[in-house]
N, C-alpha and C positions, 0 to 999 in steps of 0.2 A: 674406841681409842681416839684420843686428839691428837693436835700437831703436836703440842707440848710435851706429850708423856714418848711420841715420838720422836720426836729435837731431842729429850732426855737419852732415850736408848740409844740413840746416835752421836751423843756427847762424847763417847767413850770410843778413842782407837781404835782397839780391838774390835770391839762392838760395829764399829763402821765398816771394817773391813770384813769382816764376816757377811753382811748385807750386802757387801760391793762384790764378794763370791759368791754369794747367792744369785746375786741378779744376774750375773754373767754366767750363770748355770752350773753351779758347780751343786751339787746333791750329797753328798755325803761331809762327814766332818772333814775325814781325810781328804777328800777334793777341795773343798772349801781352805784345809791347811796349806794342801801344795800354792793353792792359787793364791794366799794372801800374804803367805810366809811366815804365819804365826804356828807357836808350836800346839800341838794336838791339843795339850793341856787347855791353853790360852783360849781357843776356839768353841773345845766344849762348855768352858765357863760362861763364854761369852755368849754361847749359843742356848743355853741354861738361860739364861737373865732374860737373852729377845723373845722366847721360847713363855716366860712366866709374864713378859710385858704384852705378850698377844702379837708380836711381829713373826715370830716367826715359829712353825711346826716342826716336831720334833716328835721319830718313832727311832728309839734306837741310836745307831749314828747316820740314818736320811734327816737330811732336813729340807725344808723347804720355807719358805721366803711369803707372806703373806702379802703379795703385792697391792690387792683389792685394797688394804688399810689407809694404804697412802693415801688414796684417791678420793674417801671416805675422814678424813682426817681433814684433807685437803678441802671438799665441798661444806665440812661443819664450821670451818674455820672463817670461810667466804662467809657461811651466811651467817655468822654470829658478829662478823665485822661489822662496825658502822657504818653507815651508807657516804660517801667522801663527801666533801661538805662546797656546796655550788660556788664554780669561779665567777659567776655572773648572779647578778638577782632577774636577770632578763633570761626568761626558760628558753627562749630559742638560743639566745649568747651561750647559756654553757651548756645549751646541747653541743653548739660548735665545738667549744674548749675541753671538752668532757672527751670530742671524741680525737682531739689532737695533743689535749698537753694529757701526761702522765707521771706524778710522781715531781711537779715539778720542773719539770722536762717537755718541750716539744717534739713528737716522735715526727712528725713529717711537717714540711711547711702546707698547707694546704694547695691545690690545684685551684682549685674555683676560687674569683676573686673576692666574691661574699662572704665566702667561709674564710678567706685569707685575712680579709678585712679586720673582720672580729677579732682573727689572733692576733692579730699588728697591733689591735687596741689595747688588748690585753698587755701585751709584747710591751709599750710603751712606758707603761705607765712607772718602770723602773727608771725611767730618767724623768729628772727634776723639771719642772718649764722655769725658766732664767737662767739653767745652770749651761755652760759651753764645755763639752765633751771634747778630748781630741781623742780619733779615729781607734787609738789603742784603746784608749779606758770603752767607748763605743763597743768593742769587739770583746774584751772581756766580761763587758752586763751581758753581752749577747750568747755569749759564749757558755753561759749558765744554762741560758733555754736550748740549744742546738749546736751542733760544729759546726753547720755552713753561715760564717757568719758574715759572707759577703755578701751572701744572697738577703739575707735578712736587712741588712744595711740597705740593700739595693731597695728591697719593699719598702723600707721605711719611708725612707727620700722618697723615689716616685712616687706614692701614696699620699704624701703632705705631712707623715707623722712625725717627720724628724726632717731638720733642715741643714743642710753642711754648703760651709764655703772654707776653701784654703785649710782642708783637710779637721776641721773643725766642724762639731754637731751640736744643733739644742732642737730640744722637742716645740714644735711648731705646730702638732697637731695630735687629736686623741680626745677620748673622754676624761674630764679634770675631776679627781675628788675633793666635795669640798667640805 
């Protein structure tokens, strides 16, 4: 079974709610009804269709809930995906970046000032050089990679990557693409 023919079985209300009585333990159709509020009818149809999609077993009115598939649906799905494509051509750089940004996003600001380093480079490169930021439009590019965006502002400045006077920013340092 894949994620997809999964996502599919799970498209359907009913269908959800019968797997979300299943999980929380309910074992018969009957338990499964009390617990989702759908009516018997509803359940058994639904339980039918999860039952022929391979999610869930069915002896009678027991059922039970074929948890293993998820997790199996889940590891085919990973390794059928493409491998994310390098934020860096430099393999130490996006080992950094690899293991701080996700999705786009910076999950932590790094500790160590090496690995801080690299992501500030990275970090920068969204502001122009000649172009003067003030402090808002600053916090909003930033605000894209992470919430703490004082802290971020603070690395830039004191790092050299970004320069501010009189509540005003331009990029003063960084790798430049040419």
């Amino acid at each position: 079974m894949d994620a997809a023919t999964i996502a599919g079985l799970l498209a359907d209300p009913a269908r959800l709610k019968v797997v979300a009585a299943l999980a929380l333990g309910a074992e018969t159709i009957e338990q499964v009804a009390a617990a989702s509020g759908l009516p018997l009818k509803d359940v058994a149809l639904a339980a039918r269709r999860l039952a022929r999609g391979g999610l869930v077993l069915r002896d009678g009115h027991a059922l039970a809930l074929r948890t293993e598939q998820f997790g199996v649906a889940a590891r085919a799905a990973a390794e059928a995906a493409p491998p994310p494509e390098p934020l860096s051509d430099d393999p130490a750089q996006d080992a950094v970046l690899s293991a701080f940004v996700r999705a786009g996003r910076l999950t932590s600001i790094p500790a160590q000032r090496s690995k801080r380093l690299v992501v500030l480079d990275h970090l920068v490169r969204v502001f122009e050089p000649g172009v003067r930021y003030p402090e808002r439009e600053v916090n909003v590019l930033l605000a894209v990679w992470h919430p703490d965006t004082a802290a971020l502002r603070r690395y830039l400045v004191d790092e050299g990557f970004l320069t501010r006077e009189a509540g005003v920013y331009w990029r003063s340092g960084g790798t430049v693409e040419v």
